[in-house]
LOPA-506449 format. One line per field, with one value per residue: y, x, z of N, C-alpha, C, O in turn. Coordinates in steps of 0.1 Angstrom, whole numbers, always signed. Layout:
BEGIN
n.c2 <- c(Y; ...)
n.c1 <- c(X; ...)
n.c3 <- c(Z; ...)
ca.c2 <- c(Y; ...)
ca.c1 <- c(X; ...)
ca.c3 <- c(Z; ...)
c.c2 <- c(Y; ...)
c.c1 <- c(X; ...)
c.c3 <- c(Z; ...)
o.c2 <- c(Y; ...)
o.c1 <- c(X; ...)
o.c3 <- c(Z; ...)
This chain:
BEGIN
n.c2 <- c(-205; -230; -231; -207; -212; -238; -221; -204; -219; -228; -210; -202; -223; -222; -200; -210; -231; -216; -199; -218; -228; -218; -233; -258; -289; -292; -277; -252; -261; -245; -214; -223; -244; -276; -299; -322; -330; -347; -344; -364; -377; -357; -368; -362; -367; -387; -413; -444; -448; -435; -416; -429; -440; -417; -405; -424; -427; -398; -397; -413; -396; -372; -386; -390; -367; -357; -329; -325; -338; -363; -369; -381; -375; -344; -322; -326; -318; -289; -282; -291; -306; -306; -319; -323; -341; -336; -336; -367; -388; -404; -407; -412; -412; -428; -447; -481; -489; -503; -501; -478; -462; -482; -473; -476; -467; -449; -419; -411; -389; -370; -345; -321; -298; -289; -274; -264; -256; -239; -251; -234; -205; -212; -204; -203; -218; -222; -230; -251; -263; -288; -311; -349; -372; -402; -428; -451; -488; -506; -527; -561; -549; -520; -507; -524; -515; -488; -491; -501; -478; -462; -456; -447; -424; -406; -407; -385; -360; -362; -355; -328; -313; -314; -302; -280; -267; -263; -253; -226; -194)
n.c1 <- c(+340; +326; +348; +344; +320; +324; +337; +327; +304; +322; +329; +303; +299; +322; +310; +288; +292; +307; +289; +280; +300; +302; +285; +265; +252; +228; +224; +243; +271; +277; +291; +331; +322; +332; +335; +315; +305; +282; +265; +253; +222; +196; +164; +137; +113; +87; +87; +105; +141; +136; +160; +179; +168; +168; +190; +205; +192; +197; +230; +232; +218; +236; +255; +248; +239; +265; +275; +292; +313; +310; +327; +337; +347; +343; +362; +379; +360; +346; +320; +294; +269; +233; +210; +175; +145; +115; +89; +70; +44; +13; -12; -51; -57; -73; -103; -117; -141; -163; -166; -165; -150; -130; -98; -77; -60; -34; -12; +25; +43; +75; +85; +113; +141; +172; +204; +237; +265; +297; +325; +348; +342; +319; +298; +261; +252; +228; +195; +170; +138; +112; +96; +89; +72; +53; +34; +10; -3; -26; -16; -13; -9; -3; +20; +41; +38; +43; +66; +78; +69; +85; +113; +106; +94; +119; +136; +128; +125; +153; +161; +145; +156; +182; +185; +174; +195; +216; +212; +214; +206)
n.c3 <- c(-604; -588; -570; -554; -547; -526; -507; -502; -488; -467; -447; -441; -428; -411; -393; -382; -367; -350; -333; -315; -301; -270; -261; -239; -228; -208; -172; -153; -127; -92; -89; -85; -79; -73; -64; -38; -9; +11; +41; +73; +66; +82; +103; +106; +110; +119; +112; +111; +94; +71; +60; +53; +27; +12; +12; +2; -29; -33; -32; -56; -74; -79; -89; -108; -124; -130; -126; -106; -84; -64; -32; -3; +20; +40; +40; +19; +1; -20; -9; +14; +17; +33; +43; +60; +65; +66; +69; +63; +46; +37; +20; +13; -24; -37; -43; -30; -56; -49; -19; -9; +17; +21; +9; -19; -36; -27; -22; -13; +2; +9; +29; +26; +35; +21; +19; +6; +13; +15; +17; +22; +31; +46; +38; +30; -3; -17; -10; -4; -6; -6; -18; -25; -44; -47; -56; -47; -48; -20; -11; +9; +31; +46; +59; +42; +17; +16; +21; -3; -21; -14; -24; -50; -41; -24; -50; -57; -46; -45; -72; -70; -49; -55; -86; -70; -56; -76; -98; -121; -126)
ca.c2 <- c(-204; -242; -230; -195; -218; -239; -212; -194; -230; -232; -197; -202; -236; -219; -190; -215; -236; -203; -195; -229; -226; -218; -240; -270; -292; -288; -266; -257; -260; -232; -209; -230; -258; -294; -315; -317; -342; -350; -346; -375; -367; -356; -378; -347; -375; -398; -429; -447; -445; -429; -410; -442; -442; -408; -407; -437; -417; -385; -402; -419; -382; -365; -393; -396; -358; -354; -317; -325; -348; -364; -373; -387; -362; -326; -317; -325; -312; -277; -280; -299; -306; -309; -323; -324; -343; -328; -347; -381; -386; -414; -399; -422; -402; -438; -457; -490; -485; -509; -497; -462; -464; -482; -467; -484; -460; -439; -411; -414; -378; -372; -332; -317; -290; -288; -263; -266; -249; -234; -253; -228; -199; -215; -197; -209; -209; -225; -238; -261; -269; -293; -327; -361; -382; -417; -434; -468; -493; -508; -544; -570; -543; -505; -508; -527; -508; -476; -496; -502; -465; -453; -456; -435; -406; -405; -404; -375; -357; -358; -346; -315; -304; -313; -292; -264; -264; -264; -249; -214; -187)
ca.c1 <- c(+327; +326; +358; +341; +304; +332; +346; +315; +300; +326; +328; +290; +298; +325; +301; +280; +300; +319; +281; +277; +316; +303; +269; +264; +238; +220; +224; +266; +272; +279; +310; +338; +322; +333; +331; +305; +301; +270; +266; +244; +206; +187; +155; +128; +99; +84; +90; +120; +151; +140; +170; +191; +169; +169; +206; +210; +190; +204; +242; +232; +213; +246; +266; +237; +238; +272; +281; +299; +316; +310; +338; +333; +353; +343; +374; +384; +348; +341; +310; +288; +253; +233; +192; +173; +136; +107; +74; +63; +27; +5; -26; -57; -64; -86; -111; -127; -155; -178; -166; -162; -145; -117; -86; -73; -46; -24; +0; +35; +46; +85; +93; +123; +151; +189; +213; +243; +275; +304; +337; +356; +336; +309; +284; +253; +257; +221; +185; +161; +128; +109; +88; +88; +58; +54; +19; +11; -19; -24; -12; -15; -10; -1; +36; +43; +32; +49; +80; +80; +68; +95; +124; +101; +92; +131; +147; +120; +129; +168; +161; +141; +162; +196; +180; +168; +206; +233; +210; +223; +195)
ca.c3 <- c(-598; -581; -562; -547; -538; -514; -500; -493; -479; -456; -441; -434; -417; -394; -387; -376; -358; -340; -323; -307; -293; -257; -256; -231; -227; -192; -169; -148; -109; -88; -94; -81; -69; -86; -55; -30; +3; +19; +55; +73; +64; +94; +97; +120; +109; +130; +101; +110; +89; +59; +57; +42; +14; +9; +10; -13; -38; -34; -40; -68; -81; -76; -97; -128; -127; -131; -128; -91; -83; -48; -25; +12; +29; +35; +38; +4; -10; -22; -4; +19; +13; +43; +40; +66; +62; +80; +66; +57; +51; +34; +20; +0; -35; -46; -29; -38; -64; -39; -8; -4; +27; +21; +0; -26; -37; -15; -26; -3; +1; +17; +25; +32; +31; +19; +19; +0; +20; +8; +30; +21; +36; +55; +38; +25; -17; -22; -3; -13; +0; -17; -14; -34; -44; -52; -58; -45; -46; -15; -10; +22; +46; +42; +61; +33; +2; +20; +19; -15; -28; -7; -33; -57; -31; -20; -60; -68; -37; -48; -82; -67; -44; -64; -94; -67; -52; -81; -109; -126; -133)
c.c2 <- c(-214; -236; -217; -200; -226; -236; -207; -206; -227; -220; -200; -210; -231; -209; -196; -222; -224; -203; -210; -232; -229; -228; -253; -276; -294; -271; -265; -260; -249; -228; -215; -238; -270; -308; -310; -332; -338; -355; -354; -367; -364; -362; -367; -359; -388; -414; -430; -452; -449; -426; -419; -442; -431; -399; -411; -428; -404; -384; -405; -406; -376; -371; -395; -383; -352; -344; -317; -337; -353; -374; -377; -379; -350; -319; -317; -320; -296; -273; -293; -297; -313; -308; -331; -331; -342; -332; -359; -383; -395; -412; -410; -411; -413; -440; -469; -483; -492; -504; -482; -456; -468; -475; -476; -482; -448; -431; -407; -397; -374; -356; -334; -305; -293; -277; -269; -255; -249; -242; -246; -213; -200; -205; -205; -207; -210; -231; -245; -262; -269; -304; -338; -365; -396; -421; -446; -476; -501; -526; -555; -561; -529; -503; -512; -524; -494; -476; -495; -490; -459; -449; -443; -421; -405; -398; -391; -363; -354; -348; -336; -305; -303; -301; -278; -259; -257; -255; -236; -208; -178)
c.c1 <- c(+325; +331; +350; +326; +311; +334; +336; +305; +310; +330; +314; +292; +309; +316; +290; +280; +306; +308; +276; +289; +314; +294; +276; +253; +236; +228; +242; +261; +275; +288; +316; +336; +318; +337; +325; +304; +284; +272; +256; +229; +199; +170; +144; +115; +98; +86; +106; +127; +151; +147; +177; +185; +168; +182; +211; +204; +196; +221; +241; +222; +229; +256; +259; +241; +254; +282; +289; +303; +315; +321; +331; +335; +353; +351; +385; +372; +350; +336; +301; +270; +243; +214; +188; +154; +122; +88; +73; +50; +25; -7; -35; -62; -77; -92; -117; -137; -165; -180; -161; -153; -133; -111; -80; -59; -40; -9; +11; +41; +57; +87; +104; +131; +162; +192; +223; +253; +286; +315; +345; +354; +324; +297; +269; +252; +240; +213; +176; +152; +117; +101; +94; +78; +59; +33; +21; -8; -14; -28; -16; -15; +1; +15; +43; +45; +36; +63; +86; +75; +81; +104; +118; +103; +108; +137; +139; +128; +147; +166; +160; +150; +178; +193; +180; +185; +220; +227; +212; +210; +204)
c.c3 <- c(-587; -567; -547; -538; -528; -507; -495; -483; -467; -443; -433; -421; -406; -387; -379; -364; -349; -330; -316; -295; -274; -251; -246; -231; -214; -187; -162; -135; -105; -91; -83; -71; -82; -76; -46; -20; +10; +36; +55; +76; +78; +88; +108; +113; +122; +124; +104; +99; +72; +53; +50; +31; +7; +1; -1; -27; -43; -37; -54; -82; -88; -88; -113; -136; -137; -137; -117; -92; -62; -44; -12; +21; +29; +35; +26; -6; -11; -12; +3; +17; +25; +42; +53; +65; +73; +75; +59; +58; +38; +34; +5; -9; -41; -41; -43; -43; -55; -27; -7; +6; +31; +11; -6; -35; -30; -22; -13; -5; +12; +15; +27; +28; +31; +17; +13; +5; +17; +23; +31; +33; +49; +54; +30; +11; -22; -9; -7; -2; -9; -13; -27; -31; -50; -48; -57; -44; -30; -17; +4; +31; +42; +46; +44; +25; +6; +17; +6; -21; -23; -18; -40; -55; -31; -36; -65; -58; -36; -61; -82; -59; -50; -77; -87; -63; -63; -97; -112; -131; -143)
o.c2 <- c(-210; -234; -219; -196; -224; -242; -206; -202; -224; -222; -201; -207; -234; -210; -189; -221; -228; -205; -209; -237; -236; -232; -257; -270; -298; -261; -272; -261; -241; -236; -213; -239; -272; -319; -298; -343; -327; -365; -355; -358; -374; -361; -368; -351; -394; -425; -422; -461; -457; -430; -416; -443; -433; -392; -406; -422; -401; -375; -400; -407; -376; -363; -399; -383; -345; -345; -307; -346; -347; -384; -375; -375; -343; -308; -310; -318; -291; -264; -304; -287; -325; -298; -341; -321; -346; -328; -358; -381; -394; -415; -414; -402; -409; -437; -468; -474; -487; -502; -480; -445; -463; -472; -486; -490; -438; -437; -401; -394; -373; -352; -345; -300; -302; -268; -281; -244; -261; -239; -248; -210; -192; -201; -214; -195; -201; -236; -242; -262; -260; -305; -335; -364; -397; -418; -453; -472; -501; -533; -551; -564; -530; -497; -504; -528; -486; -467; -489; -491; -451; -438; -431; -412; -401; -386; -387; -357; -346; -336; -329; -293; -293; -291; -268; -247; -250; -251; -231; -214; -170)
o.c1 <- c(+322; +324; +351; +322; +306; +333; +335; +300; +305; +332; +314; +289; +308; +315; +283; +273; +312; +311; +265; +288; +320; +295; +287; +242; +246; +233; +251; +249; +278; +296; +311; +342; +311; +340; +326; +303; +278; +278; +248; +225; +199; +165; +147; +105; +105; +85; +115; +120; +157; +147; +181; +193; +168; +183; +218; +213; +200; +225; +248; +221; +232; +262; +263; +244; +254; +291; +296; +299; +319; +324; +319; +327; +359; +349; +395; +374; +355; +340; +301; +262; +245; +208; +194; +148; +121; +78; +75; +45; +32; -14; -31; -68; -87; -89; -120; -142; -176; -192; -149; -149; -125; -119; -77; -50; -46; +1; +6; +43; +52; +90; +108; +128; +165; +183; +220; +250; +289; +313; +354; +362; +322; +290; +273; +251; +236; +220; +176; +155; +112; +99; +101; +72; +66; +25; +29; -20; -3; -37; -27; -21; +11; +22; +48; +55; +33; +70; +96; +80; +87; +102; +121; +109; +111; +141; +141; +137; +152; +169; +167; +151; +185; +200; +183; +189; +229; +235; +212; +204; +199)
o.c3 <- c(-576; -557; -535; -528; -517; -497; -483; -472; -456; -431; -421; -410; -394; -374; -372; -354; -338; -318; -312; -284; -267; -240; -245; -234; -209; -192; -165; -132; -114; -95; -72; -60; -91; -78; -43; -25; +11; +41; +45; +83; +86; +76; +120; +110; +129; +131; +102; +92; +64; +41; +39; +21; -5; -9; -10; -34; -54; -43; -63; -94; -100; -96; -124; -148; -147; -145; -117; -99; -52; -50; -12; +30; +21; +31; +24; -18; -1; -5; -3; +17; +27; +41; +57; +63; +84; +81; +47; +69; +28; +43; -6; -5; -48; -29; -55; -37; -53; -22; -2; +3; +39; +2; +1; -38; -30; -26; -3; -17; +23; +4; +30; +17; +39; +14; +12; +0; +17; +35; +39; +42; +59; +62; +23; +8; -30; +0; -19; +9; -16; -1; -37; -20; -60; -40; -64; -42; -27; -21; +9; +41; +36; +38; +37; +20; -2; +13; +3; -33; -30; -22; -37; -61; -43; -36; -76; -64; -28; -60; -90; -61; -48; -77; -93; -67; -60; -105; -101; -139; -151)
C-alpha cells in the first residue's frame, strides 16, 4: 500500500512538473531577434543634449532587461532601434501654500518615438510612442532641478518604450 501512495505521489509530481515545461517568467523578444543596436537618438527638442541621457538609460534598460542582447554594430545586430525625442516640458503641479504664485513642485515630462527595425529586411517589427515623467521640488534655480529629474524622466521613458517595442501579445 506505502509502495502504490509513492508511485501515485510521484506521477502527480511529474504531471505537475510536465505543465510548467514551457513557462517563462516575463515576457520573449520578437521572433528572431537576440541582438539589437541602437542608432544615435535624435534630440527634435529644443533642451540641449537630452539624448545622452536618454541613451545612457535606454542601454542600461536593454542590459537589466535582458531578453536582447545589445551589440554596437548594426551590422552584427538583428535589429536597430532607432528613438527619436519630440517633447520636453516642465510643468508646476505644487505651489507654495503662502504664495500662490510661485511653484514649488514641477513635473519633468520627456516624449518620444522608437521604432525597432528588422536589418535583415528593413522593415519595421515594432513602434513605440510614449513619454517619461519625473517629479521634482524646485531648488536654487529651475535649470538645476531639471538637471537632476532628468535621469528619472529618461529611465521611465526607456522602460515604456522598450516594453512597447520587444513585448509579445
Amino acid at each position: 500500500m506505502k509502495k502504490r501512495l509513492y508511485l501515485l505521489n510521484g506521477m502527480v509530481a511529474l504531471l505537475l512538473l510536465a505543465g510548467c515545461m514551457g513557462y517563462r517568467l516575463g515576457g520573449g523578444s520578437p521572433e528572431g531577434i537576440e541582438t539589437v543596436a541602437m542608432a544615435p537618438v535624435l534630440n527634435r527638442t529644443t533642451e540641449p543634449a537630452i539624448e545622452l541621457q536618454v541613451t545612457r538609460a535606454m542601454r542600461e534598460r536593454i542590459q537589466f532587461d535582458g531578453r536582447m542582447k545589445l551589440v554596437n554594430d548594426p551590422e552584427n545586430a538583428d535589429a536597430v532601434m532607432e528613438i527619436s525625442l519630440t517633447g520636453y516640458r516642465a510643468s508646476p503641479i505644487a505651489y507654495q501654500s503662502e504664495l500662490r504664485t510661485t511653484p514649488d513642485i514641477y513635473r519633468l515630462r520627456v516624449t518620444g518615438t522608437a521604432k525597432l527595425r528588422s536589418t535583415k529586411t528593413g522593415e519595421t517589427i515594432a513602434t513605440s510612442s510614449t513619454y517619461g515623467e519625473a517629479t521634482f521640488n524646485f531648488q536654487d534655480d529651475l535649470t538645476s532641478s531639471k538637471r537632476d529629474a532628468l535621469p528619472g524622466a529618461a529611465a521611465e521613458i526607456a522602460k515604456f518604450m522598450l516594453d512597447d517595442l520587444i513585448e509579445q501579445w
